[in-house]
C-alpha atoms as an extended CHARMM CRD file, in Angstrom:
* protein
*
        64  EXT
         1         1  UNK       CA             15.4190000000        8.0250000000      -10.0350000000  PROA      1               0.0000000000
         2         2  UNK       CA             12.6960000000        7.0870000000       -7.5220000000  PROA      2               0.0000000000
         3         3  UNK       CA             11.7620000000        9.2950000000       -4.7470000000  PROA      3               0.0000000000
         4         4  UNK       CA             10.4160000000        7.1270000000       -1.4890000000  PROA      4               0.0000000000
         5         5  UNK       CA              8.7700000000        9.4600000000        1.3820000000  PROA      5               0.0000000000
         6         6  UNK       CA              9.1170000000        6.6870000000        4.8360000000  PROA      6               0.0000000000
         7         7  UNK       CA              7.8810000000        3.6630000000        4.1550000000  PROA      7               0.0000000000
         8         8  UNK       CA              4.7550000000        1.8950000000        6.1980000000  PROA      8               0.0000000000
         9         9  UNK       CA              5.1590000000       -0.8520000000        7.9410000000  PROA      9               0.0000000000
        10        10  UNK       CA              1.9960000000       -2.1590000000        6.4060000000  PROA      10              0.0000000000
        11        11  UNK       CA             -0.0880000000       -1.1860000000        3.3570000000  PROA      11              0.0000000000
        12        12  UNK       CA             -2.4680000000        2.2150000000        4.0670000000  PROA      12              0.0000000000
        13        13  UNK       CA             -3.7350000000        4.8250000000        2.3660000000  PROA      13              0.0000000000
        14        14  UNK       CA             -2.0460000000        8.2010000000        1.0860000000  PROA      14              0.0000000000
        15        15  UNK       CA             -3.5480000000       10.8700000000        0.1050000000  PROA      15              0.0000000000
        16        16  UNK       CA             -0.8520000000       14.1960000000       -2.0400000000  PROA      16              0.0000000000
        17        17  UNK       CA             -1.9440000000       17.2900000000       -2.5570000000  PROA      17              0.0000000000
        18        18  UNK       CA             -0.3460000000       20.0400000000       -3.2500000000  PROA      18              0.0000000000
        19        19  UNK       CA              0.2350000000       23.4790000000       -1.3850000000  PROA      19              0.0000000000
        20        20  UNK       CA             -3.3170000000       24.6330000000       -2.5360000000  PROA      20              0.0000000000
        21        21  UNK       CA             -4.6710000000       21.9090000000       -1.2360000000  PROA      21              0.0000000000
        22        22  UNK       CA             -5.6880000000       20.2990000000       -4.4310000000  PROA      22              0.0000000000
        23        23  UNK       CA             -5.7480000000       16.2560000000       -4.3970000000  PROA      23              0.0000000000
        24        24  UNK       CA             -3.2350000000       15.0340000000       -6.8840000000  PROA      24              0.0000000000
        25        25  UNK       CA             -2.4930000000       11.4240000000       -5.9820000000  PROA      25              0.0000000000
        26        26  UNK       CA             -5.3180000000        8.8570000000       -3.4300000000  PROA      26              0.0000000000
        27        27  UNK       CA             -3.1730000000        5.7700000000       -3.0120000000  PROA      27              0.0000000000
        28        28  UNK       CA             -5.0290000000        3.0990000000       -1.4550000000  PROA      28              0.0000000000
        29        29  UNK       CA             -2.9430000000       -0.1510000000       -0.2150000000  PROA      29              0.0000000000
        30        30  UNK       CA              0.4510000000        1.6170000000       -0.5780000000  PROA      30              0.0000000000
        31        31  UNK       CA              3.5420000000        1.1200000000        1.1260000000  PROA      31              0.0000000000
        32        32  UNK       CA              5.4340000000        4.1070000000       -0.9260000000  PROA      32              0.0000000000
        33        33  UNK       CA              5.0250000000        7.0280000000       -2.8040000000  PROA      33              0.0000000000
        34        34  UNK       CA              7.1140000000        7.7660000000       -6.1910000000  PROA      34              0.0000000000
        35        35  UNK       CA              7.7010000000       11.5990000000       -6.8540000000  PROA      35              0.0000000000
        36        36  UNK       CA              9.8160000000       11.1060000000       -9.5140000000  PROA      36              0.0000000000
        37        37  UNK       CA              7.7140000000       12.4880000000      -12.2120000000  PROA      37              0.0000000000
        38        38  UNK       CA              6.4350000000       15.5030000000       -9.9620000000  PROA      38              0.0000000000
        39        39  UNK       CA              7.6510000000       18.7410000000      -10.5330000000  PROA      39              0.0000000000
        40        40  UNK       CA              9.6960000000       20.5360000000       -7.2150000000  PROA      40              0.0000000000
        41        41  UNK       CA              7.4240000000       21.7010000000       -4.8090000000  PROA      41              0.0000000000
        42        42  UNK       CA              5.6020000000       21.6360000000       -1.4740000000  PROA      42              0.0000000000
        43        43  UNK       CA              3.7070000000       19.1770000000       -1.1110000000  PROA      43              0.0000000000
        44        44  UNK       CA              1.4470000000       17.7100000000        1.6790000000  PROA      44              0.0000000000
        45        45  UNK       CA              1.1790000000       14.1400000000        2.1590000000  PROA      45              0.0000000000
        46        46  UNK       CA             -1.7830000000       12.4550000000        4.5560000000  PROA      46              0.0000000000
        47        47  UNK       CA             -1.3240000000        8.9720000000        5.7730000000  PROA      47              0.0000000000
        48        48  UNK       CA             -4.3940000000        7.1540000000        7.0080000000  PROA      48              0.0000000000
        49        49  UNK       CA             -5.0170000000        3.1360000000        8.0230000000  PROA      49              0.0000000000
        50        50  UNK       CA             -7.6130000000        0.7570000000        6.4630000000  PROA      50              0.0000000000
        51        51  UNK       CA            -10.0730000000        1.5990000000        9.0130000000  PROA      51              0.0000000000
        52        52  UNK       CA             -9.2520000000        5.1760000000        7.4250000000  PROA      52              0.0000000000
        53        53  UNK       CA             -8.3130000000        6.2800000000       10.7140000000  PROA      53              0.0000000000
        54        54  UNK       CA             -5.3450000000        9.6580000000       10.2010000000  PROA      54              0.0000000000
        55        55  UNK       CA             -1.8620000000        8.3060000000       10.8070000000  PROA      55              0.0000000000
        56        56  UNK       CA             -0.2520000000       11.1420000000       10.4440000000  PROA      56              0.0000000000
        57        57  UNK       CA              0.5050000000       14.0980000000        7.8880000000  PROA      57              0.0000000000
        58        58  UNK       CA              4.1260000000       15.5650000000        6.3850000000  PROA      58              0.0000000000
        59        59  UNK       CA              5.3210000000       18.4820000000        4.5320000000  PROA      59              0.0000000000
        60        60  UNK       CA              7.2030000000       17.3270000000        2.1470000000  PROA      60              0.0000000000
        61        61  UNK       CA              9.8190000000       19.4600000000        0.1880000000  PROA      61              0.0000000000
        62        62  UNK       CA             10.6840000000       18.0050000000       -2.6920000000  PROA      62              0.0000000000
        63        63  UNK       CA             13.7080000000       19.1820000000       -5.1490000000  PROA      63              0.0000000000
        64        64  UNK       CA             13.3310000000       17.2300000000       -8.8230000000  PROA      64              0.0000000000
């Protein structure tokens, strides 16, 4: 089962980490982000454009 935070409207670049601040996944050209094989957690996720300009950045809670 696929896990899709909100989609972009065009492709950027994501950036996971986890809730130590660790990087765990630098997506560049993405439009969404699979969690499926993550394990439940709090995760942060950083959304930037291609001028790597910060869109914005979530909290995400995710459940397995």
């Amino acid at each position: 089962m696929k896990n899709f935070i909100e989609q972009t409207p065009e492709a950027a670049n994501m950036i996971l980490s986890n809730a130590h601040g660790e990087t765990l996944f630098n997506l560049n050209d993405a439009t969404e982000l699979d969690l499926s094989g993550m394990p439940p957690g709090i995760y942060m996720l950083s959304i930037f454009d291609k001028e790597g300009r910060k869109i914005k950045t979530e909290q995400l809670s995710y459940l397995g």
